[in-house]
C-alpha positions in Angstrom: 1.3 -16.0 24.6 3.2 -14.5 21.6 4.2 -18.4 20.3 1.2 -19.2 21.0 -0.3 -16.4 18.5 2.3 -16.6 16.0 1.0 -20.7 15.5 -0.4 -20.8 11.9 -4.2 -21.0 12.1 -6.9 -23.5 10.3 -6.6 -26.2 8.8 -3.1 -27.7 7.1 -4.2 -26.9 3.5 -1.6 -29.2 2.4 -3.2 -31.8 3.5 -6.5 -31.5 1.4 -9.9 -30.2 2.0 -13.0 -31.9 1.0 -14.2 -30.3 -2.2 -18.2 -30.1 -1.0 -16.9 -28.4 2.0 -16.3 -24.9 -0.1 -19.5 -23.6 -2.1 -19.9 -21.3 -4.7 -18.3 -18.6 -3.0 -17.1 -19.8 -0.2 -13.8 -19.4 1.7 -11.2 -21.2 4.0 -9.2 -19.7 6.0 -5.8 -22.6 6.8 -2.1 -22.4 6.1 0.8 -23.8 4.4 4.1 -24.1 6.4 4.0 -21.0 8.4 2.2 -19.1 5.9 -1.6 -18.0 6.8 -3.7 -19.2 3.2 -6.9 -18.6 2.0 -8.5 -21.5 -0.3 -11.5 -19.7 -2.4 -13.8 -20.9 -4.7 -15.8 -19.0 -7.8 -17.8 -21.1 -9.6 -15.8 -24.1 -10.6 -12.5 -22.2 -10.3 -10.1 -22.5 -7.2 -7.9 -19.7 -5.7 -5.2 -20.1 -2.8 -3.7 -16.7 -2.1 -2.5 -14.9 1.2 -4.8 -14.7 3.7 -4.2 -11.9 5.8 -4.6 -8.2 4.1 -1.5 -6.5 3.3 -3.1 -3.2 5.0 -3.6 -3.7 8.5 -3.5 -7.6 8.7 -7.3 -8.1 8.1 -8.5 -12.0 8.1 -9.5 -11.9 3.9 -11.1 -15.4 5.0 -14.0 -13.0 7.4 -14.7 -11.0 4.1 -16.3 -11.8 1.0 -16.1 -12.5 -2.6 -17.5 -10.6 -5.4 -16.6 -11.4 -8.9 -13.0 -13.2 -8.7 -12.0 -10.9 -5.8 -12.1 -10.6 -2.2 -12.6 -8.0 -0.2 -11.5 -7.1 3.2 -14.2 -7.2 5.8 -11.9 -4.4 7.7 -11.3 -1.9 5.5 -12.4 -2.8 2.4 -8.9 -3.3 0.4 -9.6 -5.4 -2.6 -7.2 -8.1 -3.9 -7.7 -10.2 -7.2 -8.3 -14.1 -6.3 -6.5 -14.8 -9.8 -3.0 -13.1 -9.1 -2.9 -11.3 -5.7 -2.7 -7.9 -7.3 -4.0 -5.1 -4.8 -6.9 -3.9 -7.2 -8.0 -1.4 -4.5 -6.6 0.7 -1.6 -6.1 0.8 1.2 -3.9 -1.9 0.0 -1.4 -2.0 -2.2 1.3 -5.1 -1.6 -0.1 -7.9 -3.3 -0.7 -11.4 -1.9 1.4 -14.9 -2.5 -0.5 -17.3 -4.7 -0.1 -21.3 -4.4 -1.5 -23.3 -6.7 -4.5 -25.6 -6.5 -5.0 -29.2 -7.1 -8.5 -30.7 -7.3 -8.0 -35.0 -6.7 -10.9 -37.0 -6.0 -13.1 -34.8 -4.3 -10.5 -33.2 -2.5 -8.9 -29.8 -3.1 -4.8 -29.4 -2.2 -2.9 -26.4 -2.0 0.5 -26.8 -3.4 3.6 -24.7 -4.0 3.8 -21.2 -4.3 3.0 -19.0 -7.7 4.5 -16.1 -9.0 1.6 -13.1 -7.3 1.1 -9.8 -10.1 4.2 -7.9 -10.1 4.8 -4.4 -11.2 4.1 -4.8 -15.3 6.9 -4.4 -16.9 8.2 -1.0 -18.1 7.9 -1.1 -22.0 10.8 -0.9 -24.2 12.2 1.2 -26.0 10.8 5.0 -26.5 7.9 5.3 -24.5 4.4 7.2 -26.2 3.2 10.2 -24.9 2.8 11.2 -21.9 6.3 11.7 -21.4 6.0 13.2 -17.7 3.4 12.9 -15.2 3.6 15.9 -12.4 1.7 15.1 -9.3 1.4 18.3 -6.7 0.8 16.6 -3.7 2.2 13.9 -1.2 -0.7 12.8 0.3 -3.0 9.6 -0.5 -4.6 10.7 -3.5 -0.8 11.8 -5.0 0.9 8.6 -3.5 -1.7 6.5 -5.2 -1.5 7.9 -8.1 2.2 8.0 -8.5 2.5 3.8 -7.5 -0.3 3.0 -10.3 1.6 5.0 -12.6 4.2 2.7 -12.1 2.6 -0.3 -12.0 0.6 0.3 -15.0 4.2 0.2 -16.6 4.1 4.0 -17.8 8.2 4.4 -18.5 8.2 8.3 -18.5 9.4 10.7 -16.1 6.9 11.0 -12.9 7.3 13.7 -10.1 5.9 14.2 -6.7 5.8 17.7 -5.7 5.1 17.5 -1.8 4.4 20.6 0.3 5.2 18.1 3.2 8.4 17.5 5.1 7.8 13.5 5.5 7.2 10.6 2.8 3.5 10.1 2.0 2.7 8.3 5.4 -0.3 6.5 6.9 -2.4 9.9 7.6 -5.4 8.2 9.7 -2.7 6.6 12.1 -2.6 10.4 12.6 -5.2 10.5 14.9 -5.7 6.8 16.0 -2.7 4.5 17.0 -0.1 6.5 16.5 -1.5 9.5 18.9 -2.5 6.7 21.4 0.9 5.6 21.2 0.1 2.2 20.3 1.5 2.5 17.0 5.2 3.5 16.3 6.8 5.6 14.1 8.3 3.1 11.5 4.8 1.9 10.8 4.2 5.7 9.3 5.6 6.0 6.0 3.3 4.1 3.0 6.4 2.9 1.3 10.1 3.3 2.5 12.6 6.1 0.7 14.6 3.3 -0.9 10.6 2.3 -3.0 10.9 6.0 -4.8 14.1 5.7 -6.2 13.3 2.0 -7.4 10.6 3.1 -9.0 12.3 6.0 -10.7 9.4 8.5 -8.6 11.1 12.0 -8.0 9.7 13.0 -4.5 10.2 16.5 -4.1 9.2 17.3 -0.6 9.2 20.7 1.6 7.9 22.0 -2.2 5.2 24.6 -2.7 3.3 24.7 -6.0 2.7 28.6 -6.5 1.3 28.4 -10.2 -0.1 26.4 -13.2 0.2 27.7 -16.7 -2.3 25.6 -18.6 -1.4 26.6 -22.1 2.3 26.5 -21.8 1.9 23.4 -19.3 4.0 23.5 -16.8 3.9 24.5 -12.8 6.1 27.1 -11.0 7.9 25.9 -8.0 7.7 28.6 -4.9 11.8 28.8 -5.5 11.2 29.8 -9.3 11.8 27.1 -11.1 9.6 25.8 -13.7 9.0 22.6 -14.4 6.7 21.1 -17.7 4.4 18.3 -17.5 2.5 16.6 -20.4 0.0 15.1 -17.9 -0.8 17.3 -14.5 -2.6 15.6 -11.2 -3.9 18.2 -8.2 -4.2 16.6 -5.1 -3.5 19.4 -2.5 -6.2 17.9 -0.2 -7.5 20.2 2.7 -6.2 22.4 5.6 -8.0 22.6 9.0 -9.8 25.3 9.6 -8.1 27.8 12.3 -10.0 29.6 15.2 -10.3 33.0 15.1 -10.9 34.0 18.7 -8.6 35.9 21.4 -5.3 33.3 22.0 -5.7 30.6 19.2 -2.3 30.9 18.4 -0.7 30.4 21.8 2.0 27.6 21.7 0.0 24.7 23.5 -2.9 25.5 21.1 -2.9 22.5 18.0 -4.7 21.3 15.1 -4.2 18.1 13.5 -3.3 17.1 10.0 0.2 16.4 9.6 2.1 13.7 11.0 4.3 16.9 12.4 0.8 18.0 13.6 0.5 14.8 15.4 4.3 14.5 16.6 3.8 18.2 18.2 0.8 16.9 20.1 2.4 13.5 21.7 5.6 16.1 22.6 2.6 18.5 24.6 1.2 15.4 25.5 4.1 14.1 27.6 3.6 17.0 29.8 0.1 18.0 29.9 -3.3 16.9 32.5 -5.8 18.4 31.0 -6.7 18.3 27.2 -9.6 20.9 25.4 -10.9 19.2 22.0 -12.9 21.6 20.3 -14.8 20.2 18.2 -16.8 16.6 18.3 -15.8 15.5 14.8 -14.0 11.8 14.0 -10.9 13.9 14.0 -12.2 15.7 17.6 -13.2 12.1 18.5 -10.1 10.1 18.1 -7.6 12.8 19.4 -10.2 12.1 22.9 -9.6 8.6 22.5 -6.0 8.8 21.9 -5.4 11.2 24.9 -7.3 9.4 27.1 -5.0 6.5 26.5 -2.3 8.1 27.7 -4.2 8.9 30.8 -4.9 12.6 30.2 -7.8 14.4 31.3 -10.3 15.6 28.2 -13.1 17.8 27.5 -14.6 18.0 24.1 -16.5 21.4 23.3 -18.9 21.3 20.4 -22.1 23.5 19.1 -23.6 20.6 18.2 -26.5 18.3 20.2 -24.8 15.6 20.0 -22.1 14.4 18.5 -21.8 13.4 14.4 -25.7 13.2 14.8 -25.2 15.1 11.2 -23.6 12.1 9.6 -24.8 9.5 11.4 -28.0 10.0 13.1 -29.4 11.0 16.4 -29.0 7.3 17.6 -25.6 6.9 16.7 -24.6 10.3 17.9 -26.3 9.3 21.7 -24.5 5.8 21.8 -20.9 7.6 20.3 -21.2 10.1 23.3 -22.4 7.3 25.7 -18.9 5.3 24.5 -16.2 8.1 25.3 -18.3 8.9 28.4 -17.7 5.5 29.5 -14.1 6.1 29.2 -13.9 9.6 30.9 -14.5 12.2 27.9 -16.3 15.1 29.6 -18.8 16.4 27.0 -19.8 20.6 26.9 -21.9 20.3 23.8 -23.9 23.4 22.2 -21.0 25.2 23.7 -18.0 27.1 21.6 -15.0 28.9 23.3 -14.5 32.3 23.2 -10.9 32.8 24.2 -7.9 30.9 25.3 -5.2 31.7 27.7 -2.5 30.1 29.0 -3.9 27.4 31.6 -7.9 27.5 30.4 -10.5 28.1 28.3 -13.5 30.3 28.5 -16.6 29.2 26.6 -19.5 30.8 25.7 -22.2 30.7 28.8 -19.4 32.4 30.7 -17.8 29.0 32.0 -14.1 28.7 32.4 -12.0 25.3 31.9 -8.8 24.5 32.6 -6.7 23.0 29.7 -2.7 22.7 29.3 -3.4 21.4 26.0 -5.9 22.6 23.3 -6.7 20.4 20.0 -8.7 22.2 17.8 -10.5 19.9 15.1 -13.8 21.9 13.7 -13.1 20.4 10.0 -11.1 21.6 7.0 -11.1 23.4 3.7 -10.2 22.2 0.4 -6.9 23.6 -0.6 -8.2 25.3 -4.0 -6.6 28.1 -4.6 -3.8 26.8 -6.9 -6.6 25.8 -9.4 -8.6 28.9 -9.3 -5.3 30.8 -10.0 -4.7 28.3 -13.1 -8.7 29.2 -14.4 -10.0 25.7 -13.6 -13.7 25.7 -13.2 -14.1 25.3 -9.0 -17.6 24.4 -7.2 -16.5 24.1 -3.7 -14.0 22.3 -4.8 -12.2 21.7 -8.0 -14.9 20.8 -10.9 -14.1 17.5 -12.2 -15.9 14.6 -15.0 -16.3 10.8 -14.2 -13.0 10.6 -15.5 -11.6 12.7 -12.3 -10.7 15.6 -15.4 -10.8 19.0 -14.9 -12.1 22.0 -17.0 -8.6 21.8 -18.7 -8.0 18.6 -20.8 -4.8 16.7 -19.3 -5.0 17.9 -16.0 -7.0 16.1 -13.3 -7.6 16.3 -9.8 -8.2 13.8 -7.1 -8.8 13.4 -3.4 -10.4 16.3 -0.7 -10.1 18.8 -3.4 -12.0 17.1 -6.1 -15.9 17.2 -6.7 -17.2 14.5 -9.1 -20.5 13.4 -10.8 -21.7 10.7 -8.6 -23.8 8.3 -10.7 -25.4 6.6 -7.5 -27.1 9.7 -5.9 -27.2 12.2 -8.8 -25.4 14.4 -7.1 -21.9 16.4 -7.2 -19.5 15.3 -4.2 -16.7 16.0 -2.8 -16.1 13.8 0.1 -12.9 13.8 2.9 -12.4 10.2 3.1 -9.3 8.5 3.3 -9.6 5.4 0.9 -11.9 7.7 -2.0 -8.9 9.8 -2.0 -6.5 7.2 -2.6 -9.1 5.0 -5.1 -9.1 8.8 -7.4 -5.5 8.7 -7.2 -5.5 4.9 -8.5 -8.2 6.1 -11.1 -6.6 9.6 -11.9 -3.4 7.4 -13.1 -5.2 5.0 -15.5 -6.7 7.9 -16.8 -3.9 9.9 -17.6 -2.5 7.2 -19.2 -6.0 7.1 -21.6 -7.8 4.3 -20.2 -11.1 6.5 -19.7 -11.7 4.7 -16.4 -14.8 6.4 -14.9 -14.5 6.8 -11.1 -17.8 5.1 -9.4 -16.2 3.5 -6.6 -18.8 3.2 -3.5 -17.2 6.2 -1.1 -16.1 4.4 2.5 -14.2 5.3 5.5 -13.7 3.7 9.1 -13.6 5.4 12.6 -12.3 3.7 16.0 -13.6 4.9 19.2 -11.6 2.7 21.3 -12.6 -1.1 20.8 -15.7 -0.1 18.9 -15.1 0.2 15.1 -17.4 2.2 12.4 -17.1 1.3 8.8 -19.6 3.4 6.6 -20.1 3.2 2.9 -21.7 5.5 0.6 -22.8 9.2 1.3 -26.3 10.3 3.1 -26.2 14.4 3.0 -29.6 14.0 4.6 -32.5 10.8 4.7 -35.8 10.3 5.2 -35.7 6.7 6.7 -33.4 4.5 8.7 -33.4 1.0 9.3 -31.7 -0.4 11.9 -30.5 -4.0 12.5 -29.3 -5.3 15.8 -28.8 -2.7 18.0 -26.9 0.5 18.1 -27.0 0.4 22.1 -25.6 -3.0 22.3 -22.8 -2.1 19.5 -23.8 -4.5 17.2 -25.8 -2.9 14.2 -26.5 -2.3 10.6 -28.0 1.3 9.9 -28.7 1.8 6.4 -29.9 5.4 5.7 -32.8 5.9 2.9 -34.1 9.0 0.9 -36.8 8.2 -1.1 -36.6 4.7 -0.9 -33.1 4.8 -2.4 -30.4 3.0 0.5 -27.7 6.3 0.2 -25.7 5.0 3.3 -24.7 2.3 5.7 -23.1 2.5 8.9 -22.3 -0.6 11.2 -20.8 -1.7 13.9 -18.9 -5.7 14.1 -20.8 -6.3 11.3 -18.1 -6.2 8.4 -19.3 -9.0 6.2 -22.6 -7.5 5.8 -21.1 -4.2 5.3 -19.7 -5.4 2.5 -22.5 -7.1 1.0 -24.2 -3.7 0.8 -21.3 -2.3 -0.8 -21.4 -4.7 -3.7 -25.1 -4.4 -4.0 -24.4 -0.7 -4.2 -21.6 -1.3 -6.4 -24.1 -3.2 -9.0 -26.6 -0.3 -8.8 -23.8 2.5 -9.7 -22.5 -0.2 -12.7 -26.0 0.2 -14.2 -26.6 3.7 -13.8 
């Protein structure tokens, strides 16, 4: 079976392709050799680049074109048809290129082309900004310190981790990695080896205890100082903590380190009965992940139903139905009270028995380093389009970070994966005086078992829904409307279209 997989799909691309066989936009999915391709047309230009996404192996050829790029239909990563270059994350390797021959009515793909590299460092003395600081390791801070780099800025750039592991995969967290499906050297974003070829000092197990705007430069918790012409904050959020009798008992967890997540599979190996409180998409896919590993689990949550606040009452029915059907025992508008050592006691006076409690009722943005430094905070660190602070030259990015969002008018701050490490792509440019304005379309993706949820865009609250397929039947397109105005889309197997109402959301914020 696994020869039979590895067997290069599509057609030989080699071999030609009839040239009215690929539209305006259009896409074919083949290979060359043992190499997956994809052959891609824009206008009267032909592209042949990689065809499977250098994030999680995504078919590019099931996705879609917008300009001369194409977009993943999994997870949105962006490449550039022209050169490979990873434009957007989630990804970030580029793809080969091979070049394209058009011969009498036929297109043929033909040897391989040098894909965007890292530019080139510039020569000589570099310009101002001489060093970049960046306190924190996580995606927006990872992000940001590879653009830096592959924007060619020469100077000195510093990673300031609070962490004890590499920037790492952080939604593998809860997902594949907790299921066990996924293992450990699949973790880690880049290998050691990529910081010190890229000239990144990575200063982990390092707390950031103060900022000194004027005389710019941070204090390290160990008292060193260290000076930074261009500052980036992106200390992202810590999960809230109960505060009830026994929430710090040993077999009692919460979940947003990949220790966090290593502690849990240890407990795991041991336990039969797992507590999530808390039906979140963190609360969610720790059930999911347990109950691969054939432990018992009971979610606890105030709420009706679950993520009915972000999705919809519809959703939130067909989300519960799903983990039902794979043994999650739900005790919604219920909270516990107290934990001991073998159970739980919730609120109506019920008592259930849990070896292992996962506590996952949402985070706070980590915001007190700014508010020492005087940076203007709004439930989250003030920032402009250009992801800028109060305080000229220092930016912030990530959970942290509330922006001007052109597309709803309103101030955000959103906890998503992929707009932490897009700010941190932006953040970079920026401080190397591009002026980039951050308007990226906000996306994240959930996994509930086999059923995926990709959702673009941000819907505090709506007034309409429209729903196509069915949600029941797992195989939907829910856009949410306020005033007319689509805010959000949620779907289920329907990534193409998913991404055709992220461009046309993408067109609305370029004109606003």
């Amino acid at each position: 079976m696994a020869a039979e997989q590895s067997k290069p799909k599509g057609p030989d691309l080699t071999r030609g392709v009839a040239l009215d066989h690929l539209g305006d936009g259009g896409m074919v999915g083949g290979h060359v050799g043992d190499e997956a391709v994809l052959l891609a047309r824009r206008g009267d230009e032909f592209f042949a680049i990689g065809a499977t996404c250098s994030h999680y192996g995504g078919p590019l050829a099931e996705g879609l074109i917008v300009g001369d790029t194409v977009r993943c239909p999994w997870h949105h990563a962006c490449f550039s048809l022209r050169t490979g270059e990873a434009l957007a994350a989630p990804a970030f390797n580029p793809m080969p290129c091979w070049r394209v021959e058009k011969r009498n009515g036929m297109l043929f793909v033909r040897e391989k082309i040098e894909s965007a590299g890292r530019r080139a460092a510039p020569k000589g003395p570099s310009a101002k900004p001489e060093r970049m600081v960046i306190v924190g390791g996580g995606a927006a801070g990872f992000a940001a310190a590879e653009m830096l780099r592959r924007q060619g800025f020469a100077g000195a750039v510093t990673l300031l981790s609070a962490d004890d592991a590499a920037p790492y995969d952080r939604p593998n967290c809860s997902k594949d990695y907790l299921a066990g499906n996924a293992p450990e050297e699949w973790m880690p974003l880049r290998p050691r080896e990529f910081y010190q070829d890229q000239s990144i000092e990575l200063e982990l197990r390092t707390e950031v205890t103060a900022i000194d705007a004027s005389a710019r430069q941070v204090t390290l918790a160990d008292g060193r100082t260290m000076a930074f012409d261009k500052l980036l904050l992106a200390t992202g959020a810590e999960p809230v903590r109960l505060d009830i009798p026994g929430a710090d008992q040993p077999h009692v967890f919460v979940l947003r380190s990949l220790a966090d997540s290593r502690a849990i599979i240890a407990r795991a190996q041991t336990a039969r009965r797992a507590l999530v409180l808390g039906a979140s998409f963190i609360g969610l896919e720790v059930a999911a992940a347990l109950r691969a590993r054939d432990i018992e689990v009971h979610v606890v949550a105030p709420e009706r139903r679950p993520l009915e606040r972000v999705l919809g009452r519809e959703f939130g029915d067909v989300i519960r139905a799903i983990h039902e059907q794979h043994g999650v025992i739900f005790h919604l508008e219920e909270t516990a009270t107290a934990i001991d050592a073998a159970s739980v006691k919730l609120k109506s006076g019920a008592t259930l028995p849990a070896d292992l409690v996962v506590v996952g009722i949402g985070v706070r943005p980590r915001t007190q380093l700014a508010e020492r430094a005087g940076l203007k905070t709004d439930r989250g660190v003030a920032v402009n389009e250009y992801l800028e602070t109060s305080v000229p030259g220092i930016f912030a990015a990530g959970d942290i970070a509330r922006w001007p969002d052109a597309h709803s008018g309103e101030q955000l701050r959103i906890e998503h994966w992929v707009v932490a490490e897009r700010q941190g792509q932006t953040a970079a440019r920026n401080m190397l005086g591009q002026r980039q304005r951050f308007s990226d379309v906000p996306f994240f993706w959930s996994q509930h078992y086999d059923v995926p949820i990709n959702y673009i865009g941000h819907a505090a609250s709506w007034d309409g829904l429209d729903i196509e397929g069915s949600i029941e039947a797992r195989d939907c397109l829910v856009r949410y409307r306020r005033d007319g105005k689509v805010l959000a889309v949620a779907s289920i197997f329907r990534d193409t279209e998913n991404l055709k109402e992220e461009a046309a959301m993408e067109h609305v914020r370029a004109r606003a």
